[in-house]
C-alpha positions as CSV (number, residue, x, y, z in Angstrom):
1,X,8.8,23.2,-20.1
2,X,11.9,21.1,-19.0
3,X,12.4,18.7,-21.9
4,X,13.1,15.4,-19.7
5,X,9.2,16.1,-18.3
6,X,7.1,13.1,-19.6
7,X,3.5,12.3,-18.6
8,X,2.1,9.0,-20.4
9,X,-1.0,6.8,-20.2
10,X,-0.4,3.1,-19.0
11,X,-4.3,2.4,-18.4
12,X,-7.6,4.2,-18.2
13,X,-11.5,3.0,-18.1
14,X,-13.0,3.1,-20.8
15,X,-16.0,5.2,-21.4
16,X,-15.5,7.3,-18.1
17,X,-18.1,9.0,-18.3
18,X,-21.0,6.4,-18.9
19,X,-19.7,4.8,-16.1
20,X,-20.2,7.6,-13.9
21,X,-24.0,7.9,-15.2
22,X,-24.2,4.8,-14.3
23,X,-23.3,5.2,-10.9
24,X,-25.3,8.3,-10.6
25,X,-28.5,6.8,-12.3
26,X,-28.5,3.7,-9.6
27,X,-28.5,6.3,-6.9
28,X,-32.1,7.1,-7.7
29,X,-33.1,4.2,-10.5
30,X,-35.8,2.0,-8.9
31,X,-33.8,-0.5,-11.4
32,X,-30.8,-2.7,-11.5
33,X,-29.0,-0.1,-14.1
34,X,-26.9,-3.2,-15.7
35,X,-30.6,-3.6,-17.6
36,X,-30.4,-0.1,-18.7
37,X,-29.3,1.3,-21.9
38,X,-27.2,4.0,-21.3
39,X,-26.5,7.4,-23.1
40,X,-23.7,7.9,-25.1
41,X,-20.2,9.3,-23.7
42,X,-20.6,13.0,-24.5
43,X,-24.0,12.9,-23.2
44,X,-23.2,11.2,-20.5
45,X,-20.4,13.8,-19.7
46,X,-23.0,16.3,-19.9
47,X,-25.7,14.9,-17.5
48,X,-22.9,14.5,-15.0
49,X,-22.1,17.9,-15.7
50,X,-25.8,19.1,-14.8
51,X,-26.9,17.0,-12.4
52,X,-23.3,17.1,-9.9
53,X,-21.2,19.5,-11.4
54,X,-22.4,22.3,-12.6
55,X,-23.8,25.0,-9.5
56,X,-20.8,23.1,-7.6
57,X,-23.6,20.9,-6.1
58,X,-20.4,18.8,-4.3
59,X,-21.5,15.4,-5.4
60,X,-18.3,13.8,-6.6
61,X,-19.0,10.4,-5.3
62,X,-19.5,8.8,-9.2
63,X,-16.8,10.0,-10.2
64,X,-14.4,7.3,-7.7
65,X,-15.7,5.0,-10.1
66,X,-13.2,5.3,-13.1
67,X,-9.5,5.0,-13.2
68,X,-6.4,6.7,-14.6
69,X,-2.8,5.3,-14.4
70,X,0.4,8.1,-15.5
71,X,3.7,6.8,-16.1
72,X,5.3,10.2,-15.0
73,X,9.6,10.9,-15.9
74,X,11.8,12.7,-15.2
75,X,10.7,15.3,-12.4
76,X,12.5,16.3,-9.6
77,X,12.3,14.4,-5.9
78,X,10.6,17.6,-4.3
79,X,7.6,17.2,-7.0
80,X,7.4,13.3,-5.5
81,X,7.2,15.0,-2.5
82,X,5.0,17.4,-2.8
83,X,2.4,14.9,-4.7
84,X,2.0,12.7,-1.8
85,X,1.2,16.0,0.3
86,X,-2.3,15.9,1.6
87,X,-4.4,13.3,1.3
88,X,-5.2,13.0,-2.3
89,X,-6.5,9.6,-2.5
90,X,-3.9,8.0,-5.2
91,X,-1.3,4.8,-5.5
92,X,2.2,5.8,-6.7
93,X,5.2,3.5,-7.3
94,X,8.1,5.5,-7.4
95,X,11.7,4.9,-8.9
96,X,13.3,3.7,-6.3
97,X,17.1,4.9,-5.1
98,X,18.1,1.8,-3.8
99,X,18.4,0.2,-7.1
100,X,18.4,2.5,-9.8
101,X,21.5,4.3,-9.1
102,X,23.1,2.9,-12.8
103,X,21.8,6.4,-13.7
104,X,23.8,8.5,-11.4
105,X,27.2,6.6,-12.3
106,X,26.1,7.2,-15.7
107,X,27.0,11.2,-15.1
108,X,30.1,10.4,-13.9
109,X,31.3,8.3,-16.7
110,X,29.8,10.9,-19.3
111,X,27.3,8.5,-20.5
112,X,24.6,10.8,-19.8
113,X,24.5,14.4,-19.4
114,X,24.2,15.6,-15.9
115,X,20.9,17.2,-16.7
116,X,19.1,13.7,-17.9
117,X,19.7,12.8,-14.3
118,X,19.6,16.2,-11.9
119,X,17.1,19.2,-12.7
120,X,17.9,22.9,-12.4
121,X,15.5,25.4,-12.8
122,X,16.3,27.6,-15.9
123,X,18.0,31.0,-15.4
124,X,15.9,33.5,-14.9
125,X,13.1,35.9,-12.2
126,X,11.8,33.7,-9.4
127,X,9.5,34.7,-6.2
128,X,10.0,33.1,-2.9
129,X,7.0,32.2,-0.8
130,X,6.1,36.2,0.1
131,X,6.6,37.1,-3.1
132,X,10.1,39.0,-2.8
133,X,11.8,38.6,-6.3
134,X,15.4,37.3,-6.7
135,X,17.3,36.4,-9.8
136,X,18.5,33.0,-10.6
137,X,21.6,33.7,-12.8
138,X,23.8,31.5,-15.5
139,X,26.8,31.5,-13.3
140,X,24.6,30.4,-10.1
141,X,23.1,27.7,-12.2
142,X,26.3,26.7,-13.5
143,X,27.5,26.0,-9.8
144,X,24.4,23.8,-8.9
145,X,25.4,21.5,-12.4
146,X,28.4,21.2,-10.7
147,X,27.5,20.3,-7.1
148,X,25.4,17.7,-9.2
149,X,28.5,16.2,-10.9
150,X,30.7,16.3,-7.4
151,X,27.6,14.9,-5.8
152,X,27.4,11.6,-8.5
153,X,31.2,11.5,-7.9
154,X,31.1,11.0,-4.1
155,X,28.4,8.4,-4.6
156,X,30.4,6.6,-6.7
157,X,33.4,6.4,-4.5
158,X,31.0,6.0,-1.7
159,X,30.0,2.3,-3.7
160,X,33.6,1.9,-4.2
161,X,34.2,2.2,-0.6
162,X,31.4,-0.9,0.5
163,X,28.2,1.3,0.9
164,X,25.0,0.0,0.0
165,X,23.0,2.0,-2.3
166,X,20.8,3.4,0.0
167,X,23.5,4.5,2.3
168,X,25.2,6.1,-0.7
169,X,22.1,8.3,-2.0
170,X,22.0,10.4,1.5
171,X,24.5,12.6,-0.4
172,X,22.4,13.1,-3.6
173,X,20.5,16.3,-3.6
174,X,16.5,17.1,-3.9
175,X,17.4,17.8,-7.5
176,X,17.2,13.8,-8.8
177,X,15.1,12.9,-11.0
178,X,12.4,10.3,-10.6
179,X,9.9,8.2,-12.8
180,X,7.2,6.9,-10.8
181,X,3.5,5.4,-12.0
182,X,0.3,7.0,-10.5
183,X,-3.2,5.8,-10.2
184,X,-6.0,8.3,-9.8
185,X,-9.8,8.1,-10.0
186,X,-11.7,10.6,-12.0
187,X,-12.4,12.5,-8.3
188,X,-9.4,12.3,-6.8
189,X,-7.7,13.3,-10.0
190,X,-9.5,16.5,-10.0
191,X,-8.9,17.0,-6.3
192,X,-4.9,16.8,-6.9
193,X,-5.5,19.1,-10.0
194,X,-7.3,21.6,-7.6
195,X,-4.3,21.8,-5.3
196,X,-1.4,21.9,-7.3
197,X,-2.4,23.5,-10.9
198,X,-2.8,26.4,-9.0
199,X,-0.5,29.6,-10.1
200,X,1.3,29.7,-6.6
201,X,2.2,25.9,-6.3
202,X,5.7,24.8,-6.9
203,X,6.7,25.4,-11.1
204,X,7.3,21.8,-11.3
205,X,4.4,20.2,-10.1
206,X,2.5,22.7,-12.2
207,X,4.3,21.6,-14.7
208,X,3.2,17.9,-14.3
209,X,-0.5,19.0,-14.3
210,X,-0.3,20.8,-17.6
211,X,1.0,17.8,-19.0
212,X,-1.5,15.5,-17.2
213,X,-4.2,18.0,-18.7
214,X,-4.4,17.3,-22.3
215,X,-5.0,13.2,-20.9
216,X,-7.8,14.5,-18.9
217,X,-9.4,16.2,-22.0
218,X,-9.1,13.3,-24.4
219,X,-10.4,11.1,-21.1
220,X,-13.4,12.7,-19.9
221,X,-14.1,15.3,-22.7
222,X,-17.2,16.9,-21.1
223,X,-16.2,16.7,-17.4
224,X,-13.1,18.5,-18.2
225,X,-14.2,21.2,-20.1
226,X,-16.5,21.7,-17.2
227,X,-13.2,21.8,-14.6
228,X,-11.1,24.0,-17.4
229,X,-13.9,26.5,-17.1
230,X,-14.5,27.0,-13.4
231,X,-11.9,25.3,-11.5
232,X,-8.7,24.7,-13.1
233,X,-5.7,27.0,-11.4
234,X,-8.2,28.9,-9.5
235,X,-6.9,27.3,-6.2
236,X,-10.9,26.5,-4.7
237,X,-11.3,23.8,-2.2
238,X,-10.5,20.3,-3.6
239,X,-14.1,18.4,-4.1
């Protein structure tokens, strides 16, 4: 795992998972469920379990009901790219190029090291998209750090010379890091989990669901021990 990868909690609901009872209960209550008492989180988890979950009965509608917001650092652009792929029902804000470009002077003036700001893949076995093997070497690597470094250079004199900053950043390559903030609901966060924790999706972004993961467990305990066990990287059709 890259060490600049972060993945941290702004804001979540509180007690997911009674919320989503709720929501399921008023569905077939003959009672305005705010009068209700309800059950307690974990078996709250577990009745949404059995009664939409488990037999993937396809009733994920409670489940819009609570929230999750990631601060997520220090991936690559592709990953931002790749997130926004299909429609997976979330709000991102992302770091922006046309003002936070302090960070890629920052390389060229040594203040930070060229991989706080661009990432390379480490060395090593890859697979393209058929599967053919190729090796990605230390010498190889070594010549993408230093298109990273020439890149920050030209963007630099490119400010120098009068461009704005978002003329300047056509010459920065995929390899720039971003921080952006991401809202999911409980649904649509299992949805992107279906479609990109999957063993064939791009490293990175597979990457970004492991560490999202361990916030889904603490979150909604019962609900993702559920997913873990017959969903998660086992590529089925999003809910």
């Amino acid at each position: 795992m890259d060490k600049y990868f972060r993945v941290e909690v702004l804001n979540r609901t509180e007690h997911p998972q009674t919320l989503c009872w709720w929501a399921m209960h008023q569905d077939y209550s003959e009672n305005f469920v705010f009068d209700e008492e309800p059950p307690d989180e974990s078996e709250a988890g577990a009745l949404i379990v059995k009664h939409l979950l488990a037999g993937e009965r396809g009733h994920y509608g409670p489940l819009e009901h609570p929230a999750i917001t990631f601060n997520v650092g220090g991936f690559p652009h592709s990953v931002m790219q790749q997130a926004r792929t299909h429609r997976v029902g979330v709000s991102f804000d992302v770091q922006s190029g046309r003002y936070t470009g302090k960070r890629i002077l920052d390389v060229c003036t040594g203040a930070r090291d060229v991989e706080e700001v661009f990432y390379l893949r480490p060395v090593g076995t890859y697979r393209d998209r058929q599967g053919k093997k190729y090796e990605y070497t230390e010498d190889q690597r070594m010549i993408h750090r230093i298109i990273c470094i020439d890149s920050a250079g030209r963007y630099k004199l490119a400010l120098e010379d009068g461009f704005s900053e978002e003329h300047a950043r056509d010459i920065i390559p995929y390899a720039i890091r971003q921080d952006f903030v991401v809202s999911f609901n409980l649904r649509s966060l299992l949805h992107f989990m279906d479609l990109r924790a999957k063993r064939d999706a791009q490293l990175e972004i597979q990457a970004l669901c492991d560490l999202m993961w361990p916030h889904l467990e603490s979150w909604a305990p019962e609900i993702a021990s559920w997913y873990g066990a017959s969903r998660l990287h086992k590529a089925r059709l999003a809910p």
